[in-house]
LUMGU-87598 format. One record per residue: residue number from 1; residue in one letter; x, y, z of N, C-alpha, C, O in turn. Coordinates in Angstrom, 2 decimals, decimal comma, always signed. Example, Ala and Ser with C-alpha at 12.3 -4.5 7.8 and 13.67 -1.06 7.14 Angstrom:
<sites>
SITE   k r  n_east n_north    n_up ca_east ca_north   ca_up  c_east c_north    c_up  o_east o_north    o_up
SITE   1 A  +13,19   -5,69   +7,80  +12,30    -4,50   +7,80  +13,20   -3,30   +7,80  +14,24   -3,32   +8,46
SITE   2 S  +12,85   -2,25   +7,08  +13,67    -1,06   +7,14  +12,90   +0,03   +7,87  +13,41   +1,14   +8,04
</sites>
This chain:
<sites>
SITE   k r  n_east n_north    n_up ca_east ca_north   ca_up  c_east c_north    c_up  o_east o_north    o_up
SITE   1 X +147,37   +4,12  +75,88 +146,01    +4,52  +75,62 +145,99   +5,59  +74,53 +146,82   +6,50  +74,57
SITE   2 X +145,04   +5,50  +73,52 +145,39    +6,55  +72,45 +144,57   +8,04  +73,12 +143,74   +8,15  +74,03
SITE   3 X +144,99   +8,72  +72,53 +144,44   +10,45  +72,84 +143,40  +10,65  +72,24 +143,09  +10,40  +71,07
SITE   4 X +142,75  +11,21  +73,24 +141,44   +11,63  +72,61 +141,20  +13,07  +72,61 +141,38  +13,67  +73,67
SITE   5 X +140,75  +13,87  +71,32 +140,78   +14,85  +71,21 +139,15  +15,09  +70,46 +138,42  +14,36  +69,78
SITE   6 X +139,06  +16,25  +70,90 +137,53   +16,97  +70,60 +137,45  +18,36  +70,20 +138,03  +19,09  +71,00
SITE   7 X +136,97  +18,89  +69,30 +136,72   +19,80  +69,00 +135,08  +20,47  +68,59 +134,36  +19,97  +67,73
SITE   8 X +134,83  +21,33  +69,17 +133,42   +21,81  +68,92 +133,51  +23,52  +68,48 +134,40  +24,22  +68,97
SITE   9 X +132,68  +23,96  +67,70 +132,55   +25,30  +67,18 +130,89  +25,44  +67,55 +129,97  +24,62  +67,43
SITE  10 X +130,90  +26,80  +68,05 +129,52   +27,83  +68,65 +129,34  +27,91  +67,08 +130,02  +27,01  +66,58
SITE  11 X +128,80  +28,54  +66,29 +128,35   +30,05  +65,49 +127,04  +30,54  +65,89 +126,18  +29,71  +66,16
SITE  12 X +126,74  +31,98  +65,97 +125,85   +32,08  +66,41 +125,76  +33,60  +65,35 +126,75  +34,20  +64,92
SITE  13 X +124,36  +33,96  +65,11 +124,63   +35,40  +64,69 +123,55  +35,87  +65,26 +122,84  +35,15  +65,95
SITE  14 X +123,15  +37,77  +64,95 +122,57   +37,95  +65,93 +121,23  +39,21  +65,19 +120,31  +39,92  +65,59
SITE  15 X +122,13  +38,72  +63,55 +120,82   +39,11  +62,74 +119,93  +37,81  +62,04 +119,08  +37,88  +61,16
SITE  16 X +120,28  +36,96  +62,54 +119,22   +35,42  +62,42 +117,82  +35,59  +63,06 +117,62  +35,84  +64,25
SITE  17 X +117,05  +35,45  +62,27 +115,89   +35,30  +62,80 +115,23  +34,46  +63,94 +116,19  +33,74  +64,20
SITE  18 X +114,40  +34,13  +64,66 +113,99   +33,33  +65,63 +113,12  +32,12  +64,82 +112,17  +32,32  +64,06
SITE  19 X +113,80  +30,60  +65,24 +113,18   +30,10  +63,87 +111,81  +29,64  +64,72 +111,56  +29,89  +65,90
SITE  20 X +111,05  +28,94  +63,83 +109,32   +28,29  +64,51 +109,20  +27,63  +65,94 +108,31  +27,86  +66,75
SITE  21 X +110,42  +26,64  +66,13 +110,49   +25,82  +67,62 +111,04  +27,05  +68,83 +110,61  +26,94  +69,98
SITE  22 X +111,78  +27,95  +68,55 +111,96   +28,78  +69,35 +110,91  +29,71  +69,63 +110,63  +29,85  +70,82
SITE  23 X +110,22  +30,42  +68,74 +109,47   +31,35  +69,58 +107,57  +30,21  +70,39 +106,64  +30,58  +71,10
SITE  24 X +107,84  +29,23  +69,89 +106,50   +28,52  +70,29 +107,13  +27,95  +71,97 +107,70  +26,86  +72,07
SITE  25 X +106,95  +28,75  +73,02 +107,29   +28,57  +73,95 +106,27  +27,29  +74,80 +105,05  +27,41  +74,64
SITE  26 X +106,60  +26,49  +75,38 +105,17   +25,97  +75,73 +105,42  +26,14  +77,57 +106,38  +26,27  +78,34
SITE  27 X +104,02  +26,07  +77,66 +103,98   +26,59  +79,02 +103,20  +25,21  +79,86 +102,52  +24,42  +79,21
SITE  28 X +103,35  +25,10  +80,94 +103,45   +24,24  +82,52 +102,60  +24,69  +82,97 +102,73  +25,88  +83,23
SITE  29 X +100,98  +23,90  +83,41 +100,10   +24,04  +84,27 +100,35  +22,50  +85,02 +100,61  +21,35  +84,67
SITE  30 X +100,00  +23,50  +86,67  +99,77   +22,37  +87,80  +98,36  +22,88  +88,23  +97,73  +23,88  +87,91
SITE  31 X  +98,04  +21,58  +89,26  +97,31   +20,91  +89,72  +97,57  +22,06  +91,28  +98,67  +22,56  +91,48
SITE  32 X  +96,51  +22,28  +92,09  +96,54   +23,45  +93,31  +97,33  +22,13  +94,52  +97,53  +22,25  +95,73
SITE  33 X  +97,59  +21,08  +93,71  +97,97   +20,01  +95,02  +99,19  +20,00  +94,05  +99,98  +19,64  +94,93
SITE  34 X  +99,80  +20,08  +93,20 +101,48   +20,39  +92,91 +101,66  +19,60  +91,84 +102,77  +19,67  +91,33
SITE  35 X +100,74  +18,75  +91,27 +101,03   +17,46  +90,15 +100,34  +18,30  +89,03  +99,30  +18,89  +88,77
SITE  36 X +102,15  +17,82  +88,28 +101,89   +18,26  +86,39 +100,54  +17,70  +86,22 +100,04  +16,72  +86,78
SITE  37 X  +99,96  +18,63  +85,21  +98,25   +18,41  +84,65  +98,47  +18,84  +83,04  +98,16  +18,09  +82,11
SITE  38 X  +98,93  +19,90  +82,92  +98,87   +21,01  +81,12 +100,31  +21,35  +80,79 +100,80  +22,35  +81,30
SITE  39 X +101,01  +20,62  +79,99 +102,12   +21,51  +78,94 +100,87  +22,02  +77,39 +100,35  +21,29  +76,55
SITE  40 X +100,79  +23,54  +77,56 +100,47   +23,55  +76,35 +101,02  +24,95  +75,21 +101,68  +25,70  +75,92
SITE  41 X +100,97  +25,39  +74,02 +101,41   +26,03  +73,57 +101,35  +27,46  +74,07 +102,30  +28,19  +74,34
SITE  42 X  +99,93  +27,74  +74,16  +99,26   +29,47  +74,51  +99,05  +29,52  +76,43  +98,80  +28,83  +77,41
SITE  43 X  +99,24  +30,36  +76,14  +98,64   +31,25  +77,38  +97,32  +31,07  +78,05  +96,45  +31,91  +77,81
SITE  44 X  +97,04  +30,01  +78,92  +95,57   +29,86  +79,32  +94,90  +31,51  +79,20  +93,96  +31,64  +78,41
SITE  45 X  +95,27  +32,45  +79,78  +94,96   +33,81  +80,00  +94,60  +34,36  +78,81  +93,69  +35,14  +78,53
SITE  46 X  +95,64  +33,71  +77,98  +95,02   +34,23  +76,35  +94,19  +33,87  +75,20  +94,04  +34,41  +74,10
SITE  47 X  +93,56  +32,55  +75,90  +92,56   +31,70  +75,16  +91,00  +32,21  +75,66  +90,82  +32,53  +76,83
SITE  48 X  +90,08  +32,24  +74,82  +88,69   +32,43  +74,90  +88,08  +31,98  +76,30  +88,74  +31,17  +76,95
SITE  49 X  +86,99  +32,42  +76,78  +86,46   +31,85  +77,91  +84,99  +31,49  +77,51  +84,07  +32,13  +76,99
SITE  50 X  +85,08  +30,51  +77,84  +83,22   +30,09  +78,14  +82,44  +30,91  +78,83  +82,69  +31,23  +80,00
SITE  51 X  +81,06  +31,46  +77,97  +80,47   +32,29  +78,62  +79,44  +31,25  +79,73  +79,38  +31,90  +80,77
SITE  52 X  +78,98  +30,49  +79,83  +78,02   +29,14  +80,87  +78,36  +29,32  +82,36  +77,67  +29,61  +83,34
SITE  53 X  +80,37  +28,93  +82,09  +80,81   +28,45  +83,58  +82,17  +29,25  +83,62  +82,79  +29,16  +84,67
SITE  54 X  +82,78  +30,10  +82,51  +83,82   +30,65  +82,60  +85,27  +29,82  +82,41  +86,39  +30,12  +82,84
SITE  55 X  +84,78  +28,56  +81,53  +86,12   +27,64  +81,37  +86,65  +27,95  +80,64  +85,87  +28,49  +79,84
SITE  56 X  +87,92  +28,00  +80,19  +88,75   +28,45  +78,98  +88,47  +27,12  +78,12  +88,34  +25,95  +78,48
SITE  57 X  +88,41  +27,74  +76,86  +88,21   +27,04  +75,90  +89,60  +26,64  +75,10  +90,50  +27,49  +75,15
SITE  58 X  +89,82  +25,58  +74,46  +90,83   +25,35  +74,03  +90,26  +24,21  +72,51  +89,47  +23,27  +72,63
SITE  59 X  +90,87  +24,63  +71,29  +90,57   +24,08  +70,33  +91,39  +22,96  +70,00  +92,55  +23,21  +69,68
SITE  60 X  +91,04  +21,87  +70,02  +91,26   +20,26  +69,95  +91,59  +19,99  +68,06  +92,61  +19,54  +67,55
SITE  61 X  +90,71  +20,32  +67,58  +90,65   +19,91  +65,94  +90,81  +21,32  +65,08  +90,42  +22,45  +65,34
SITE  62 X  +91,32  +20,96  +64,29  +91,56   +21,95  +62,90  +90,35  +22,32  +62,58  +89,42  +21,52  +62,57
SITE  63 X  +90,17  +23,96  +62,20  +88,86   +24,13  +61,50  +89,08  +24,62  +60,48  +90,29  +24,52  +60,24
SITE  64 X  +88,53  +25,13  +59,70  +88,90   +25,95  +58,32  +89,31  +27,05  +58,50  +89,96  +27,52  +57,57
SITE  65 X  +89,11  +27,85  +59,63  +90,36   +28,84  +59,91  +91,09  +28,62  +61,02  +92,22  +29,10  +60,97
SITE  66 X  +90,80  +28,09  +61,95  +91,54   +28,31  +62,91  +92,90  +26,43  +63,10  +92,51  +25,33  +62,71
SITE  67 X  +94,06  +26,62  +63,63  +94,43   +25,48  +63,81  +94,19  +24,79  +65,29  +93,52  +25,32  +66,17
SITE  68 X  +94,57  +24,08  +65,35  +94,46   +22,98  +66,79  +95,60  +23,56  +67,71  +96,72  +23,82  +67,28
SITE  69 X  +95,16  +23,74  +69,14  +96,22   +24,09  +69,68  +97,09  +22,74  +70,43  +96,60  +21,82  +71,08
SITE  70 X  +98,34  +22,94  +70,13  +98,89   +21,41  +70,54  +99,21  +21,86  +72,17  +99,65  +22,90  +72,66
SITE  71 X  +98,70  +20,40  +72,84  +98,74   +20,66  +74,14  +99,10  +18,83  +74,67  +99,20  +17,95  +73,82
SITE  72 X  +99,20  +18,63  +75,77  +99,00   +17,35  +76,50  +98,84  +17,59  +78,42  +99,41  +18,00  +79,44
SITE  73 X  +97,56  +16,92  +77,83  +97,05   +16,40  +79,98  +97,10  +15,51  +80,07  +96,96  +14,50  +79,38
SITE  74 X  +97,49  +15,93  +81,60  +97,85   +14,69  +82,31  +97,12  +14,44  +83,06  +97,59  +14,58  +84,19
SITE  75 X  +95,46  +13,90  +83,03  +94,38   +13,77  +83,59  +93,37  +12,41  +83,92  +92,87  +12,02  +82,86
SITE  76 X  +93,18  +12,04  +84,46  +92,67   +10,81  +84,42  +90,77  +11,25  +84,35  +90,12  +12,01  +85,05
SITE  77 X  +90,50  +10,64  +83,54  +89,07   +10,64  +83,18  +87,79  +10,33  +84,20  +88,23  +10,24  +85,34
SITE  78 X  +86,87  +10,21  +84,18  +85,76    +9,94  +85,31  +84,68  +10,00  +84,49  +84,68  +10,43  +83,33
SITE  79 X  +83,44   +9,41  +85,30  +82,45    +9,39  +84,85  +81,66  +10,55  +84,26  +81,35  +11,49  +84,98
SITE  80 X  +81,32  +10,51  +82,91  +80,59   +11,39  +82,51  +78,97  +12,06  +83,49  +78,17  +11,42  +84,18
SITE  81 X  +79,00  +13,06  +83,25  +78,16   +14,00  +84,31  +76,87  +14,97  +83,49  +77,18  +15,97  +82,83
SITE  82 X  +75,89  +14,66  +83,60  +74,39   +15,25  +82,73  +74,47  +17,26  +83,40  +73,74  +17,59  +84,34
SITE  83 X  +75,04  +17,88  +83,00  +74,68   +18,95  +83,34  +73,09  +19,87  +82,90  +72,43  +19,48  +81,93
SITE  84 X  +72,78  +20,69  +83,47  +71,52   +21,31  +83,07  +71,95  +22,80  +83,07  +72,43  +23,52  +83,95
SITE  85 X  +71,56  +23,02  +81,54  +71,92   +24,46  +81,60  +70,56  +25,32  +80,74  +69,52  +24,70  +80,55
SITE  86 X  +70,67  +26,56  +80,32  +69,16   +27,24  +80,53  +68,50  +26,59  +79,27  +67,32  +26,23  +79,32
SITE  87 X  +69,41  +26,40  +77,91  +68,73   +25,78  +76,88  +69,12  +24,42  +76,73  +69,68  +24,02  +75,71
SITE  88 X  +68,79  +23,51  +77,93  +68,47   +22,05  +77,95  +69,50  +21,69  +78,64  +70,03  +22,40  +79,50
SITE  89 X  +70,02  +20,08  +78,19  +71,38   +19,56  +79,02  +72,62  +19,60  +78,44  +72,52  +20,05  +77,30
SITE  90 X  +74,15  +19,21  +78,84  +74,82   +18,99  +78,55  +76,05  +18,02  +79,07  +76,55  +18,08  +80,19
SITE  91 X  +76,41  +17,16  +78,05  +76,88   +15,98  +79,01  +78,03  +16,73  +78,82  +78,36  +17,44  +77,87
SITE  92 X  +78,83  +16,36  +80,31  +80,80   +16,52  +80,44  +81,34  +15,03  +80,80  +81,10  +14,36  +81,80
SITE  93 X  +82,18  +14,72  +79,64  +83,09   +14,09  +79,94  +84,97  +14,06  +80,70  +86,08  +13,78  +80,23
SITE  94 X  +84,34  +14,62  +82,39  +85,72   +15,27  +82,77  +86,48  +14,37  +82,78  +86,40  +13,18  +82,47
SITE  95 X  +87,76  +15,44  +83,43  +89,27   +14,50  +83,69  +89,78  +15,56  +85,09  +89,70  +16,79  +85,16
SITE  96 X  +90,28  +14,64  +86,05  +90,41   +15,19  +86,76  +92,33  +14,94  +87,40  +93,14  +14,37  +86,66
SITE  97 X  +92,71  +15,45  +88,76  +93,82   +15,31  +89,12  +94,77  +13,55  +89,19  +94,33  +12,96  +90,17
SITE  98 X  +95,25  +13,15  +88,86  +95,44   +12,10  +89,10  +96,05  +11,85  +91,00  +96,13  +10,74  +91,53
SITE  99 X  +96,24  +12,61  +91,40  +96,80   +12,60  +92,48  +95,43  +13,12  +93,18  +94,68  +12,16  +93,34
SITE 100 X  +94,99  +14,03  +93,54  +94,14   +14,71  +94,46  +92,39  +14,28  +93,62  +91,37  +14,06  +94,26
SITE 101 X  +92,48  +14,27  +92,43  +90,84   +14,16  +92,21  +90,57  +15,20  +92,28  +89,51  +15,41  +92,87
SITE 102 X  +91,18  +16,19  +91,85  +90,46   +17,63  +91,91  +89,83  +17,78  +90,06  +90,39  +17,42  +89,02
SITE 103 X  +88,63  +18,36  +90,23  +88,16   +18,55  +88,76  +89,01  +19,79  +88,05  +88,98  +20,98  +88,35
SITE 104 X  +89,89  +19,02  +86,88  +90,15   +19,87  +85,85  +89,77  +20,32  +84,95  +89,51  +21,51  +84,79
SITE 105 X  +89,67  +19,55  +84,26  +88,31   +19,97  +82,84  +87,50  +19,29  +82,63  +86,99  +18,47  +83,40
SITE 106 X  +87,15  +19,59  +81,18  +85,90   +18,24  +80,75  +85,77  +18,33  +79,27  +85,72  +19,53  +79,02
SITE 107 X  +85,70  +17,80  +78,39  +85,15   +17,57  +77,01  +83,78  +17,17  +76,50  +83,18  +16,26  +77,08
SITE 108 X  +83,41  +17,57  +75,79  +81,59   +16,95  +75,29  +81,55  +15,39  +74,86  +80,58  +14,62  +74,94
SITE 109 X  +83,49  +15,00  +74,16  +82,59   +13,89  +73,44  +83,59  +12,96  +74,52  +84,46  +13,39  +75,28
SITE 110 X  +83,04  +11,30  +74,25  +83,74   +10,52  +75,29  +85,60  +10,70  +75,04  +86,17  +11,29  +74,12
SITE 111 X  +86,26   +9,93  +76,26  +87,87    +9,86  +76,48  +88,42   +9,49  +74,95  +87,85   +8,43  +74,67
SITE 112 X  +89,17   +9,84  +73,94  +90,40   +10,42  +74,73  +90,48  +11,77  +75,01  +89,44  +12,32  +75,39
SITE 113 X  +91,40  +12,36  +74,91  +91,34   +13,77  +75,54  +91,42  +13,82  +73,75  +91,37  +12,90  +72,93
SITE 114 X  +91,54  +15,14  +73,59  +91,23   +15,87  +72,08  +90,39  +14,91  +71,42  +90,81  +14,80  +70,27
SITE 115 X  +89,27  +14,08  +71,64  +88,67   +12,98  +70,94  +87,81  +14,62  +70,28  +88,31  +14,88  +69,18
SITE 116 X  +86,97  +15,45  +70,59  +86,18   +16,12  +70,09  +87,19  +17,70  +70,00  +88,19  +18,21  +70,50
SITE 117 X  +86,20  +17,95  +69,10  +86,61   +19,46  +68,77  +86,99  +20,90  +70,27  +87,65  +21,85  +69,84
SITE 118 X  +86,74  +20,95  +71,22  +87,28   +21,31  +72,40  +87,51  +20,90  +73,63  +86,69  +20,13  +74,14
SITE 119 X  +88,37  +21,21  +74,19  +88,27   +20,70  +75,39  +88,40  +22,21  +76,61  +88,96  +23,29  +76,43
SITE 120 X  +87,66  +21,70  +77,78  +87,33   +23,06  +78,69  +88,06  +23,20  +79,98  +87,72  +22,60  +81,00
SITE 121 X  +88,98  +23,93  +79,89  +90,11   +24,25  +81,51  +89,07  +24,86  +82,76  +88,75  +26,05  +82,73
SITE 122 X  +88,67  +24,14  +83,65  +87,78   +24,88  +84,64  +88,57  +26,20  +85,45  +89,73  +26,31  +85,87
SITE 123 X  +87,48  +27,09  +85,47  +88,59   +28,56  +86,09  +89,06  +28,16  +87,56  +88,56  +27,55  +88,50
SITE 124 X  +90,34  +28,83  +87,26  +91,07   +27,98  +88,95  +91,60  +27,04  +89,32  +92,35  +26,95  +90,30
SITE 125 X  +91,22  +26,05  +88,44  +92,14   +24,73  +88,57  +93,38  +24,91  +88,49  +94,01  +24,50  +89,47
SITE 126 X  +93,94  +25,35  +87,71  +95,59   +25,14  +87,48  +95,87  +26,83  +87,57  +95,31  +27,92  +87,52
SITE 127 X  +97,41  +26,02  +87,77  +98,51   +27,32  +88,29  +99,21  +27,12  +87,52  +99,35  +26,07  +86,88
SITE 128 X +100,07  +28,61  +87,40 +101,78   +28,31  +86,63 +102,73  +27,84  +87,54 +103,65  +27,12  +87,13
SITE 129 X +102,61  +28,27  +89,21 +103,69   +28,06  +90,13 +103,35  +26,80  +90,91 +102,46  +26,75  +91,76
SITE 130 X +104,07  +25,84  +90,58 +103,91   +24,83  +91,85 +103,26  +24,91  +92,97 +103,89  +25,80  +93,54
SITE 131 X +102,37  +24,56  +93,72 +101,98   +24,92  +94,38 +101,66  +26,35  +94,95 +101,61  +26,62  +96,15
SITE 132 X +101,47  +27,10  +94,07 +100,79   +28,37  +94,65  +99,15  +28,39  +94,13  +99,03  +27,85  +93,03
SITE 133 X  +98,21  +28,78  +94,56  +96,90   +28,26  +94,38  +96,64  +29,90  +93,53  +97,00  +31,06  +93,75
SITE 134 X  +95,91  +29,26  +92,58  +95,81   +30,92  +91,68  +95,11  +31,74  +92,01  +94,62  +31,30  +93,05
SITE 135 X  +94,48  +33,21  +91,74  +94,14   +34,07  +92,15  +92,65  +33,60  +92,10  +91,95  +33,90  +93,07
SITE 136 X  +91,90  +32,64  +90,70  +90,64   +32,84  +90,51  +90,07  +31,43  +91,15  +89,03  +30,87  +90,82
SITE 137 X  +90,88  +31,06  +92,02  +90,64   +29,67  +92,73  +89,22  +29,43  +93,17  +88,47  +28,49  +92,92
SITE 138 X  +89,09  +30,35  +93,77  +87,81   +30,99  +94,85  +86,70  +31,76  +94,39  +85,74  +32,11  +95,08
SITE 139 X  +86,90  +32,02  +93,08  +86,03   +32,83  +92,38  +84,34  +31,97  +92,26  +83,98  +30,84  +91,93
SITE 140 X  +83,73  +33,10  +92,67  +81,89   +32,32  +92,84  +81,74  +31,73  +94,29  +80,64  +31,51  +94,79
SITE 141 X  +82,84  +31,51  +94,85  +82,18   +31,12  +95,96  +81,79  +31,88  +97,29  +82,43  +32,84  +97,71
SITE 142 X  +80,70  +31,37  +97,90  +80,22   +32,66  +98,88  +81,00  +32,59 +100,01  +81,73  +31,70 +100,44
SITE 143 X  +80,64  +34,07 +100,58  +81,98   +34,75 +101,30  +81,97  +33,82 +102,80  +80,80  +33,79 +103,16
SITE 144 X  +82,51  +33,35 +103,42  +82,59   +32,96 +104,34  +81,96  +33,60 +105,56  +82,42  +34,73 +105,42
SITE 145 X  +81,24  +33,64 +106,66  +81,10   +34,25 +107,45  +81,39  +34,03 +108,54  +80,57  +33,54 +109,31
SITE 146 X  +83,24  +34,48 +109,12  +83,03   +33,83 +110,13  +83,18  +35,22 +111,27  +83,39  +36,42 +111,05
SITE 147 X  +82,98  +34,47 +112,51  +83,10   +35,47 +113,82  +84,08  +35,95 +113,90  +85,05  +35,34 +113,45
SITE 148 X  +84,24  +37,24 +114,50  +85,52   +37,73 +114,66  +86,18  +37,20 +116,35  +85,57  +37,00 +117,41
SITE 149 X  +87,91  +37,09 +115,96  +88,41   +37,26 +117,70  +87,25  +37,28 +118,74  +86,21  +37,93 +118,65
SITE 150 X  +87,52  +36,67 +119,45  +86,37   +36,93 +120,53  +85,59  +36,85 +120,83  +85,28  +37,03 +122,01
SITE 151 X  +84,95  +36,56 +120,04  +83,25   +37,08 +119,81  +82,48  +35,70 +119,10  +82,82  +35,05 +118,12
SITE 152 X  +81,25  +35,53 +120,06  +81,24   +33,89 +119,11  +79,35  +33,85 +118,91  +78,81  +32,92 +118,32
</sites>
């Protein structure tokens, strides 16, 4: 049998700069039921919020200043929904969990996803940790009232 031989060399230095694919970290949103939903570039936390409903906004298309943030969901679409808001209506074209049906976002114009210029992360939907349900999960909703021990 002939010999097989291999050789590999590291170099590494440590005044090299960090090139473009390295510092663009992309980050992992789940679903509060545990199924991948968002790999995207930024920081949900660090993107704009909708002042209406508090959805993070996320920019789909190039504008003359700003670029597109590259992202991919993993969302299955649903019927578009007539919302009413104070200066008239607004249609959402959501997408929701593929596993649970939980509402994730929604876009203005019809499927595909980035078909229009934004698309909207509802607050609370997604987590960074697998199954840990995020802090603003619950946010708006009224307080529960229940009885204490004992007492009914």
């Amino acid at each position: 049998m002939p010999k097989v031989v291999s050789r590999s060399a590291v170099s590494s230095s440590t005044d090299a700069r960090p090139t473009a694919s390295a510092a663009a970290a992309l980050r992992v949103y789940y679903c509060i039921c545990g199924e991948f939903i968002l790999v995207i570039e930024r920081s949900l936390s660090a993107l704009p919020k909708r002042q209406t409903d508090g959805a993070t906004i996320i920019r789909c298309q190039d504008s003359g200043t700003e670029n597109a943030i590259v992202l991919k969901l993993n969302a299955i679409s649903t019927d578009p929904v007539l919302v009413e808001r104070p200066g008239g209506h607004e249609r959402q074209y959501r997408f929701s969990c593929p596993r649970c049906n939980l509402l994730v976002g929604y876009q203005s114009t019809p499927p595909p996803v980035k078909s229009g210029p934004y698309l909207y992360i509802l607050s609370g939907a997604l987590t960074q940790m697998q199954g840990q349900v995020p802090k603003d999960a619950f946010d708006g909703e009224a307080a529960l009232d229940l009885p204490e021990a004992g007492t009914q």
